[in-house]
C-alpha positions in Angstrom: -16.8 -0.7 2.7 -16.6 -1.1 6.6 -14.7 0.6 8.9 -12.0 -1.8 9.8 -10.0 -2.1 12.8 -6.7 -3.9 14.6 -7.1 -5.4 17.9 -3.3 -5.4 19.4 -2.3 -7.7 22.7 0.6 -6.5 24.0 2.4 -8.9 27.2 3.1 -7.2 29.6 6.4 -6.8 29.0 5.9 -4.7 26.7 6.0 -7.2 23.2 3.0 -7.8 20.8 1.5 -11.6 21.2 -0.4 -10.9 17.9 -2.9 -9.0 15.9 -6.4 -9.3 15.7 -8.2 -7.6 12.3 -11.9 -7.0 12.1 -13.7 -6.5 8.5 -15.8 -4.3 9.5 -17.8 -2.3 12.6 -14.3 -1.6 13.9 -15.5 2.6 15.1 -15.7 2.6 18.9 -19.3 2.5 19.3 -19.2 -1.2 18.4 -16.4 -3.5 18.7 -14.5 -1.3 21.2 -17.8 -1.5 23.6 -18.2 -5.2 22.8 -14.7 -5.8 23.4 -14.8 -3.5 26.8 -18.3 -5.6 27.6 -16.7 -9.0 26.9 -13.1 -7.7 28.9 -15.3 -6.5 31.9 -16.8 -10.2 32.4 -13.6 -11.8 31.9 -12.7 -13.0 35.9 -9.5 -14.0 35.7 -6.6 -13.4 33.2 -3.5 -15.3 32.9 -1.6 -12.6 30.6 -2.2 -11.7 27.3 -1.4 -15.1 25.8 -4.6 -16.4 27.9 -6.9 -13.6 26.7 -6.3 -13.1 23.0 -7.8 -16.3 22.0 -10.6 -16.2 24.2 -11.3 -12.3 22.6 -10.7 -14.3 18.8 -13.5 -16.8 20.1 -15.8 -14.4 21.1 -15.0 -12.1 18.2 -15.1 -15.2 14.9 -18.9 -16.4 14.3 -17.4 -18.3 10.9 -15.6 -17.7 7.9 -14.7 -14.5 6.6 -14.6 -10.9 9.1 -12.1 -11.7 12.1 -8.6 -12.7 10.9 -5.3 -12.8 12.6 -1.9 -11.0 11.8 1.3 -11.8 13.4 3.0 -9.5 15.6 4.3 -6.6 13.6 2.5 -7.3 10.7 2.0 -4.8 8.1 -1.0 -2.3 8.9 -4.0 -2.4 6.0 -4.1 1.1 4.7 -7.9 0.9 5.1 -7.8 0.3 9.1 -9.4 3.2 10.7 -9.0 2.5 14.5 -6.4 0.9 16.4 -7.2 -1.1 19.9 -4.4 -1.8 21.9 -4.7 -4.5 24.7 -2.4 -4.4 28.1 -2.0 -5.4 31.2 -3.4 -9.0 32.8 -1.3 -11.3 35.4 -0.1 -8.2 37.6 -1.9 -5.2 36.2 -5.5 -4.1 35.2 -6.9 -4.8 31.8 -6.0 -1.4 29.9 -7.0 -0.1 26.3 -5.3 2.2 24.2 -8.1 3.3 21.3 -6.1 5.2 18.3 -8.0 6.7 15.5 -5.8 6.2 12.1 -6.1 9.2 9.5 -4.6 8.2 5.7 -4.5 11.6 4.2 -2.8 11.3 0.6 -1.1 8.1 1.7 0.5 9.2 5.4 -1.0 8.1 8.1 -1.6 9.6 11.5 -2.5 7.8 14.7 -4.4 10.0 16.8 -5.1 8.5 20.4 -8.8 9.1 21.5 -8.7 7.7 24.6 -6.2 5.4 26.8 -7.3 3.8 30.7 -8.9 1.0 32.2 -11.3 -0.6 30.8 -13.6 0.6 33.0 -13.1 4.0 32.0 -14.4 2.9 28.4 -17.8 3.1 28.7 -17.7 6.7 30.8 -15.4 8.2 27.8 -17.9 6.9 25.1 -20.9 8.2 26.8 -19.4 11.4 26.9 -18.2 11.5 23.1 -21.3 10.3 22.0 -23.2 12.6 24.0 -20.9 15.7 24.7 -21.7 15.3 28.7 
């Protein structure tokens, strides 16, 4: 089984646009430093409702891994980490990265790291390597 994740976009007004679910290789180490790398290139952003499908794009090779949920949608018990998505016409690109613990059915959403996305890659150096 992989470690499954949510990708969130969130308008800046504060709503969700939709939900973006990955199969598997969800833990921070890989999609949330691909999705930093591929957020870090992007040049110009015309809100949330501009980026999410061009993050889906990236993300889908073919059938099967990368699916989309609706807004609000009910979260998969098996989801281990949460990436929330913010900011774009008026603010920086943000990222909110929750880990999700199911202990004996309740869930906990712990919040490992929230800041620009160019904070990402200096926070994960430093988990991974404790400096």
């Amino acid at each position: 089984m992989g470690t499954r994740s949510l990708t969130v976009f969130m308008q800046e007004e504060g709503g969700e646009i939709c939900r973006m679910f990955r199969m598997y290789d969800g833990y921070p180490e890989k999609h949330g430093l691909e999705l930093a790398n591929f957020l870090l290139k992007v040049k110009e952003v015309d809100g949330m409702e501009d980026l999410a499908p061009r993050v889906v794009k990236k993300f889908k090779k073919g059938p099967g891994e990368i699916y989309l949920w609706p807004a609000g949608a009910e979260m998969d018990t098996s989801v281990e980490h949460i990436y929330i998505l913010s900011g774009g016409r008026e603010r920086e690109l943000a990222m909110t990265v929750k880990e999700v613990d199911s202990n004996q059915g309740e869930r906990t959403f712990n919040t490992i790291f929230t800041g620009p996305l160019i904070d990402y890659k200096k926070w994960l150096k430093t988990r991974l390597t404790g400096k």
